[in-house]
MOPAC internal coordinates of N, CA, C and O (Angstrom, degrees):
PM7 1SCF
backbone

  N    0.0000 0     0.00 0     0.00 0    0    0    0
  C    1.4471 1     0.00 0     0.00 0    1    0    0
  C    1.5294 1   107.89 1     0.00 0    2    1    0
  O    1.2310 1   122.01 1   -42.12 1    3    2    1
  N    1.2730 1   113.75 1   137.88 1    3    2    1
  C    1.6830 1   121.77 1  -164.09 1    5    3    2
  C    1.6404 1    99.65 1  -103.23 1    6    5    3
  O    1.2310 1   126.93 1   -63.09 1    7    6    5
  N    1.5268 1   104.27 1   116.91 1    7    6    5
  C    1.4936 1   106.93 1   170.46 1    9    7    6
  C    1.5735 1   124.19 1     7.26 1   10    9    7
  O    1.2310 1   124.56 1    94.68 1   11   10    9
  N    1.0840 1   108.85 1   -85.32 1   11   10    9
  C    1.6614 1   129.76 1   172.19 1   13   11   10
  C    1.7490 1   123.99 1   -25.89 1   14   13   11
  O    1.2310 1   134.45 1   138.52 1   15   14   13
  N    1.5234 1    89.65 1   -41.48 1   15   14   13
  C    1.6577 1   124.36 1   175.88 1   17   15   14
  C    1.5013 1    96.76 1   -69.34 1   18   17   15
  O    1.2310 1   115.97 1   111.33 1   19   18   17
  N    1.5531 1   125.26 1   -68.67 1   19   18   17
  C    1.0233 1   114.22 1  -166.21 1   21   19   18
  C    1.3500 1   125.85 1   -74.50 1   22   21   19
  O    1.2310 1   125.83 1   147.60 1   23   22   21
  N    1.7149 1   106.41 1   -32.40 1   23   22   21
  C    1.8740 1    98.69 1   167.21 1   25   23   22
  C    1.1926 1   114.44 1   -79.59 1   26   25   23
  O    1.2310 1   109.54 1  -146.65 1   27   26   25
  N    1.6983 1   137.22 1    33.35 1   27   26   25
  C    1.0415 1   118.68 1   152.28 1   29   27   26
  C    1.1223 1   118.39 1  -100.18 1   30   29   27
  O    1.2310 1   127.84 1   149.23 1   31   30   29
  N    1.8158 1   102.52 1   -30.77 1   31   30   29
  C    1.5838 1   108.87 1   168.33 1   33   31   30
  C    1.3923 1   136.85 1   -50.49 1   34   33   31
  O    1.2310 1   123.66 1   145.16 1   35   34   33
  N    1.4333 1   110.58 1   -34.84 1   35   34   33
  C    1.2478 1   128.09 1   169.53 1   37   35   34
  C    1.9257 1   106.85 1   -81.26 1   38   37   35
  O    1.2310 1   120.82 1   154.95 1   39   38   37
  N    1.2283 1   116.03 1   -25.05 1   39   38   37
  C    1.3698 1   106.67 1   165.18 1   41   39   38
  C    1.7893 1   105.33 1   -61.61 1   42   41   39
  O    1.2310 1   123.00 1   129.66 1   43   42   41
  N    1.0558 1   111.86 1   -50.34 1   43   42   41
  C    1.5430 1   135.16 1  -153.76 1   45   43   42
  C    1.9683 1    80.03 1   -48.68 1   46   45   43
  O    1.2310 1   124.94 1    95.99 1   47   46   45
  N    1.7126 1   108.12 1   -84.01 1   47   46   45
  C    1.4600 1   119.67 1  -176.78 1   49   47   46
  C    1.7215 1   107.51 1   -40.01 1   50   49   47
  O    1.2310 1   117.33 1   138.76 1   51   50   49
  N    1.4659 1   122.69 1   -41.24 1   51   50   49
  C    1.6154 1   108.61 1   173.82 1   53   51   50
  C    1.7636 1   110.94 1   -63.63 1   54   53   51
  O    1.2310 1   113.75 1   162.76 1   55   54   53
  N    0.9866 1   129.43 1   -17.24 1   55   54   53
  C    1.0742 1   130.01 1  -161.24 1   57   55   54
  C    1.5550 1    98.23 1   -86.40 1   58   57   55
  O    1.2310 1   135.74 1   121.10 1   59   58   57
  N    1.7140 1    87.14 1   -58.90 1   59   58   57
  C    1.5819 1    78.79 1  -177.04 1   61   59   58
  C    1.7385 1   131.77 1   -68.91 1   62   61   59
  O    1.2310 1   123.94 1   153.01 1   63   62   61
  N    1.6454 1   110.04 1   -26.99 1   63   62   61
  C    1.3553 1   116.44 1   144.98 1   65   63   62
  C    1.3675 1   120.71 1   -10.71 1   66   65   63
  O    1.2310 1   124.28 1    97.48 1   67   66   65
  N    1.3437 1   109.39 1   -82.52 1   67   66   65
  C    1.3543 1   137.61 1   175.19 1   69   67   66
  C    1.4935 1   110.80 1   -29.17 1   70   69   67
  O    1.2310 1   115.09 1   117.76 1   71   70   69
  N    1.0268 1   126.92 1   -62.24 1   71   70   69
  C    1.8830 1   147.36 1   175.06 1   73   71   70
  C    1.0489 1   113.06 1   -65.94 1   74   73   71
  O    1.2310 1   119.79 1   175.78 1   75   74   73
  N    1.6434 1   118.01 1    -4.22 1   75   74   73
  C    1.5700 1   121.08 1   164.11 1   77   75   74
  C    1.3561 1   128.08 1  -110.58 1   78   77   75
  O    1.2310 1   132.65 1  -175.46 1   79   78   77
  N    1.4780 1    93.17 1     4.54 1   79   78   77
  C    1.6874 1   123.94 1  -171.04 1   81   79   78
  C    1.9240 1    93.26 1    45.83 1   82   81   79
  O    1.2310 1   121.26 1  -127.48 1   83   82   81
  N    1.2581 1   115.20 1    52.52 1   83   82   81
  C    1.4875 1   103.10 1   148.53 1   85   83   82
  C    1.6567 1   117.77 1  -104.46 1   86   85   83
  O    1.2310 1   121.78 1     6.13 1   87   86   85
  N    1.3598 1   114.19 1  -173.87 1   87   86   85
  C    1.5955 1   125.29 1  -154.63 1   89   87   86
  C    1.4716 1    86.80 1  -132.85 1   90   89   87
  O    1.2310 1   104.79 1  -159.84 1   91   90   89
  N    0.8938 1   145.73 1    20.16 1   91   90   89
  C    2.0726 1   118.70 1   166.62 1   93   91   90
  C    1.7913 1    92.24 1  -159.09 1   94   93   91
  O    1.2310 1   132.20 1   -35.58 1   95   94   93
  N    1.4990 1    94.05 1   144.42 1   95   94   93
  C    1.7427 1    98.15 1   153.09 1   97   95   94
  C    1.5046 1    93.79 1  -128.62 1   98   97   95
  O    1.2310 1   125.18 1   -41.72 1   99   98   97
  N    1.5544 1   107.66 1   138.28 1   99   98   97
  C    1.0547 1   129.17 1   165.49 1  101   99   98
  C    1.8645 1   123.01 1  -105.54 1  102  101   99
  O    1.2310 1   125.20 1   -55.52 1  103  102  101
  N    1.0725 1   107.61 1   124.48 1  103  102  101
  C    1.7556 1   127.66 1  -177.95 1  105  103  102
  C    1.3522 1   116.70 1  -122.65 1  106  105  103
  O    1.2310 1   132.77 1   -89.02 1  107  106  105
  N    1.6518 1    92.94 1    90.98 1  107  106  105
  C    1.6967 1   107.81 1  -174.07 1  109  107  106
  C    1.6624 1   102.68 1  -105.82 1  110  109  107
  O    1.2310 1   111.89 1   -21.56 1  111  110  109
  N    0.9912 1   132.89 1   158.44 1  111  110  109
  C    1.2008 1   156.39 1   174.88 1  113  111  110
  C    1.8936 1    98.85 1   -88.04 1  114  113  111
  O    1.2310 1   124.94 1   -63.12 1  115  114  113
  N    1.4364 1   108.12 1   116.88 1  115  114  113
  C    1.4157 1   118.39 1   174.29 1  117  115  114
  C    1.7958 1    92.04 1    85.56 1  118  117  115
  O    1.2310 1    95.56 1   171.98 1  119  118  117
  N    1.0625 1   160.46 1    -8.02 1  119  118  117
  C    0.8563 1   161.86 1  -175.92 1  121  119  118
  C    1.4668 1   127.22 1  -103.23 1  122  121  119
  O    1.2310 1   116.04 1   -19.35 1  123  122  121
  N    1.2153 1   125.13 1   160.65 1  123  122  121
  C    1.6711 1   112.66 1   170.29 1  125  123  122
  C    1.5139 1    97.87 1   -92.01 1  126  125  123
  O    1.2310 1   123.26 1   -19.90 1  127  126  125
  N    1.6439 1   111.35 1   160.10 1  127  126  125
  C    0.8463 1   117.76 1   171.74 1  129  127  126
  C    1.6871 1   116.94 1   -57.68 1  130  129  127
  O    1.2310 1   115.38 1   -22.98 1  131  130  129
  N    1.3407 1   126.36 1   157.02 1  131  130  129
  C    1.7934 1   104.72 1  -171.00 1  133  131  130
  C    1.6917 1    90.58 1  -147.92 1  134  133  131
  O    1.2310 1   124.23 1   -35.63 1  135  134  133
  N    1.4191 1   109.48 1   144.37 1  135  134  133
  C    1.5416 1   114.34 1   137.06 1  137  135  134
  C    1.3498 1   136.94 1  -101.71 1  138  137  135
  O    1.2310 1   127.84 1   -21.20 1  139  138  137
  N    1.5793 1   102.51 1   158.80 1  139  138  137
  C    1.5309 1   111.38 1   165.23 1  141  139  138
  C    1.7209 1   106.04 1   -92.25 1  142  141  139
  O    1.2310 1   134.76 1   -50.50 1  143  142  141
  N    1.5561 1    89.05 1   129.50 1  143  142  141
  C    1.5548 1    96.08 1   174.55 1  145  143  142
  C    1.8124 1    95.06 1  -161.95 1  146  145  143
  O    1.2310 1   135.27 1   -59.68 1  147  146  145
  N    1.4069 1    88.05 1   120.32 1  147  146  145
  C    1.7812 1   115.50 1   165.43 1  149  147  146
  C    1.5365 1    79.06 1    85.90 1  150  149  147
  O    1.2310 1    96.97 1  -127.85 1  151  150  149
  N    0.9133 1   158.44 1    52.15 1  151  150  149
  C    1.2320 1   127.71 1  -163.45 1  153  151  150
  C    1.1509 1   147.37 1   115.27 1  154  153  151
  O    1.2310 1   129.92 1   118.55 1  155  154  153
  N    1.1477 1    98.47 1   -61.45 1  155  154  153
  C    1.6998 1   127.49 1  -147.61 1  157  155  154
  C    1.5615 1   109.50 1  -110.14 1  158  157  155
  O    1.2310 1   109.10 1   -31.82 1  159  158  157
  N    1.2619 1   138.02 1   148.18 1  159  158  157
  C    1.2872 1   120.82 1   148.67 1  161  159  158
  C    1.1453 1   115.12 1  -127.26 1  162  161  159
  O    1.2310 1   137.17 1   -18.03 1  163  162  161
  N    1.5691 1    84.34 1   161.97 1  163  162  161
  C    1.9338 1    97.35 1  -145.66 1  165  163  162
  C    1.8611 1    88.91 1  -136.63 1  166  165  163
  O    1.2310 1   133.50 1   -48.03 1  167  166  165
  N    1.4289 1    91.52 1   131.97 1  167  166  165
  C    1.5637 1    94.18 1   160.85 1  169  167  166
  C    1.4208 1   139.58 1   -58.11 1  170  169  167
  O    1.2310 1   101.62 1   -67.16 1  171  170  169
  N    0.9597 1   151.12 1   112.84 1  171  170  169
  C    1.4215 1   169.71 1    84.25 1  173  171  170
  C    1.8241 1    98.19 1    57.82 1  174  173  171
  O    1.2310 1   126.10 1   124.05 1  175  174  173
  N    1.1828 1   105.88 1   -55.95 1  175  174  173
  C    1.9195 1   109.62 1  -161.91 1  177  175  174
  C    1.2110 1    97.76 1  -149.59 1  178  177  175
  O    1.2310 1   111.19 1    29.11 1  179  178  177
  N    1.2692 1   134.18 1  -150.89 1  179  178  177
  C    1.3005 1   165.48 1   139.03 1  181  179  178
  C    1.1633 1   118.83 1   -94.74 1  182  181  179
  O    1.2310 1   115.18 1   152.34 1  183  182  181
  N    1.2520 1   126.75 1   -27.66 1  183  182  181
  C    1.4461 1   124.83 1  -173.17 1  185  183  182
  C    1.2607 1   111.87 1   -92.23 1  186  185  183
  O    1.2310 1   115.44 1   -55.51 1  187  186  185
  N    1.2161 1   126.25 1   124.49 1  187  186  185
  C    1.5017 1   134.45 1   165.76 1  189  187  186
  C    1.1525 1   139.55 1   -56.00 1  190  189  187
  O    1.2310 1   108.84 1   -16.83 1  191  190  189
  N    1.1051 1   138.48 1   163.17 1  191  190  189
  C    1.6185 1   126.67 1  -165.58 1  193  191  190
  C    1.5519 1   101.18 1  -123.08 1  194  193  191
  O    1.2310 1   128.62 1   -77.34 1  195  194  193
  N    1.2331 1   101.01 1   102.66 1  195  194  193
  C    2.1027 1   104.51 1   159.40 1  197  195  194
  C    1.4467 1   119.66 1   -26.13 1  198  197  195
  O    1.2310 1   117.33 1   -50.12 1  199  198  197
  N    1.0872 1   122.69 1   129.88 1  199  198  197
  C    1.3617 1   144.28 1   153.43 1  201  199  198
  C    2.2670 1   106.33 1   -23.26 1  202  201  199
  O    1.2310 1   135.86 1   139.16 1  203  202  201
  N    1.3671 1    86.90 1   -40.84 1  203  202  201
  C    1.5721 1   104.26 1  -168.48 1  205  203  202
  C    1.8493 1   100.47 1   -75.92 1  206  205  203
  O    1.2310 1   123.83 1   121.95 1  207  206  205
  N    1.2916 1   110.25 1   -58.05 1  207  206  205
  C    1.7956 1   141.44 1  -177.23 1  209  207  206
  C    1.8236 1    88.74 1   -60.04 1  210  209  207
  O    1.2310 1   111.33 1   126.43 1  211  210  209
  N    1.1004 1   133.93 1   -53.57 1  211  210  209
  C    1.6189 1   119.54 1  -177.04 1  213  211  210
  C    1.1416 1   121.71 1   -90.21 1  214  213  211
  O    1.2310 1   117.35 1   177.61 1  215  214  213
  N    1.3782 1   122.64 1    -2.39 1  215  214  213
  C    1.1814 1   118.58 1   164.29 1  217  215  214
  C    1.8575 1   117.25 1   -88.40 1  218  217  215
  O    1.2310 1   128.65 1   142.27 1  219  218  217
  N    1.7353 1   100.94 1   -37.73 1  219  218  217
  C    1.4971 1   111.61 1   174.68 1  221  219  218
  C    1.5743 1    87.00 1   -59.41 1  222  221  219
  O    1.2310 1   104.57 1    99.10 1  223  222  221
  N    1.2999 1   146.11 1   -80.90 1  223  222  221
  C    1.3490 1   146.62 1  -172.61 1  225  223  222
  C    1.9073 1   126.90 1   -20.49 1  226  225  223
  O    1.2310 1   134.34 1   134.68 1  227  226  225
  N    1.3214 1    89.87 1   -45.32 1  227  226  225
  C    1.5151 1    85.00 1  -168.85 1  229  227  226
  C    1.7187 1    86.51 1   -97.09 1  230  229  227
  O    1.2310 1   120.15 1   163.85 1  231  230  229
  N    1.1430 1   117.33 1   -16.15 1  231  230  229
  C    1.7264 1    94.78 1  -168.20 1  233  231  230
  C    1.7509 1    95.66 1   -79.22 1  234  233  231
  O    1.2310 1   119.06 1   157.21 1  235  234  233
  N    1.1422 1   119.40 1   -22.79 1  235  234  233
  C    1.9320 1   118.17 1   169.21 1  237  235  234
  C    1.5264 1   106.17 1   -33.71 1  238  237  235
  O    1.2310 1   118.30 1   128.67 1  239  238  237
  N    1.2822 1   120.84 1   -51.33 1  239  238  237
  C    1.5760 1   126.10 1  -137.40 1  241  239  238
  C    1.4902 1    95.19 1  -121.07 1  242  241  239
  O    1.2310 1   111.98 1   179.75 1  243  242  241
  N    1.5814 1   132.74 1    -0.25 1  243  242  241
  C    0.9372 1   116.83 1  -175.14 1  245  243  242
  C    1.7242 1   110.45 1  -108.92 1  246  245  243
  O    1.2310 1   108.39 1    -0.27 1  247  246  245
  N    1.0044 1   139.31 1   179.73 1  247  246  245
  C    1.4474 1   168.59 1   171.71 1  249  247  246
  C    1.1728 1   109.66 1   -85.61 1  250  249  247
  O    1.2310 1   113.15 1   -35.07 1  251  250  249
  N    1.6826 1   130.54 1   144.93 1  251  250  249
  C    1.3229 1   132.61 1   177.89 1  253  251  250
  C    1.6893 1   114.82 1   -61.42 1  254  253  251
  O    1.2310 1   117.18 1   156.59 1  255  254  253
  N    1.6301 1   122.97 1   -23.41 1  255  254  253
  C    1.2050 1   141.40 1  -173.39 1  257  255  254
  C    1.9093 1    95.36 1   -64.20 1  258  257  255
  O    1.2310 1   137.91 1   125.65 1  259  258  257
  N    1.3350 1    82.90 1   -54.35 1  259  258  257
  C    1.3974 1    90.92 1  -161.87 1  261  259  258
  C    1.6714 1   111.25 1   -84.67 1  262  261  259
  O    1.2310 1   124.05 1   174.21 1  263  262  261
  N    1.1796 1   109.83 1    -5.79 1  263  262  261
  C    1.5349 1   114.80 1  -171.71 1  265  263  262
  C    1.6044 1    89.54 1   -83.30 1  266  265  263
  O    1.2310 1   123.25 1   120.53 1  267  266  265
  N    1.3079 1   111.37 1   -59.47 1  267  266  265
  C    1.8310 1   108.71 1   169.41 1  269  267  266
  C    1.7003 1   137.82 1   -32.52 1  270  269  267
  O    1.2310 1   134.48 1   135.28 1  271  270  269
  N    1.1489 1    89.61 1   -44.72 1  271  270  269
  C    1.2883 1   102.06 1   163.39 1  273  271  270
  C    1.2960 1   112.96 1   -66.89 1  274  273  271
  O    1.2310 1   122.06 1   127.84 1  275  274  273
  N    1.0436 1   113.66 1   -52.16 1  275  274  273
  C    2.2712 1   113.56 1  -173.49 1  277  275  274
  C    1.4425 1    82.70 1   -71.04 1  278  277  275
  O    1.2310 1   100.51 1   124.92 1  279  278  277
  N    1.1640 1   152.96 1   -55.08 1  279  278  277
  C    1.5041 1   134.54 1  -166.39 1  281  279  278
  C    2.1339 1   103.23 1   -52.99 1  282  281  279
  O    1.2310 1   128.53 1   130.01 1  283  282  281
  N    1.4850 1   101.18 1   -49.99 1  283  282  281
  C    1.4521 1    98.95 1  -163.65 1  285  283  282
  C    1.8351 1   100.10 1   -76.31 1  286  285  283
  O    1.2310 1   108.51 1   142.88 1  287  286  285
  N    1.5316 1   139.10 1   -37.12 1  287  286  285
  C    1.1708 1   122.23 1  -165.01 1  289  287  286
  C    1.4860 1   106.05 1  -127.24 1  290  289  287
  O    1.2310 1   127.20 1  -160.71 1  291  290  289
  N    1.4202 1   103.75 1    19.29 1  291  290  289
  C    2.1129 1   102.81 1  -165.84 1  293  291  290
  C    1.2479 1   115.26 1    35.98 1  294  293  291
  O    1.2310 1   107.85 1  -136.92 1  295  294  293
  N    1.2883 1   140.28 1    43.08 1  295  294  293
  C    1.1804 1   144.79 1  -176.08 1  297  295  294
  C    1.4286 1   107.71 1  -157.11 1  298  297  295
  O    1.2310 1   109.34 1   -42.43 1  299  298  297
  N    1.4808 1   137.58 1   137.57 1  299  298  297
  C    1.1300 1   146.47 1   169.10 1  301  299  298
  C    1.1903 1   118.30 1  -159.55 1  302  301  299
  O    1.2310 1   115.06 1   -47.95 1  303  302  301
  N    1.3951 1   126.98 1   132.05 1  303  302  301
  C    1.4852 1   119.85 1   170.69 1  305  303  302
  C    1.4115 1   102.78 1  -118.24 1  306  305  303
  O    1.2310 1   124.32 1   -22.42 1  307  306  305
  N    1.6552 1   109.32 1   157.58 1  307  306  305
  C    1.4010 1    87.18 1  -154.90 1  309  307  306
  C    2.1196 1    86.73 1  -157.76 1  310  309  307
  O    1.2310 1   106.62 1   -99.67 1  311  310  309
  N    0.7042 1   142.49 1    80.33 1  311  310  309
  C    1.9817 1   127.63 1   159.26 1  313  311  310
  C    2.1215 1   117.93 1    -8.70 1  314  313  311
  O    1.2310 1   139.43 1   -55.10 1  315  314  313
  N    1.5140 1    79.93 1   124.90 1  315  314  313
  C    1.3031 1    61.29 1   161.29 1  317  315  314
  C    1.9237 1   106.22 1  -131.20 1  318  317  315
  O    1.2310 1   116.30 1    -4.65 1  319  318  317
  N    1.2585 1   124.64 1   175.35 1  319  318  317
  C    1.2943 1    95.75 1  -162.43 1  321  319  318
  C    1.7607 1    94.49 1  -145.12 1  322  321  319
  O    1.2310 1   120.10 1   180.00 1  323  322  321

């Protein structure tokens, strides 16, 4: 997936976030993408996201600060605004 591809995709899921009035997107590896809403989080699809697909994904939207960190602990939480 080519840069461009992936920050739109992840635009695509903030957007739709947004239209569900939930507060988190979550991008797990083996997982579907998921939101928090009321509470709760709730899957996005059925289809899961590759190990390969969440890493191309979150490194789109992230910062060199934060790209370091997902290199050193695969984990980052991060605002976007």
């Amino acid at each position: 997936m080519e840069r461009d591809q992936a920050t739109r995709f992840v635009h695509d899921l903030l957007r739709l976030l947004l239209s569900k009035k939930g507060s988190d997107l979550f991008l797990t590896a083996e997982f579907p993408p998921a939101f928090k809403i009321d509470g709760r989080v709730l899957p996005v699809s059925n289809q899961p996201l590759t190990g390969q697909h969440t890493s191309e994904l979150v490194r789109a939207i992230m910062n060199d600060r934060q790209a370091g960190e997902f290199e050193k602990t695969k984990e980052c939480q991060f605002a976007i605004n």
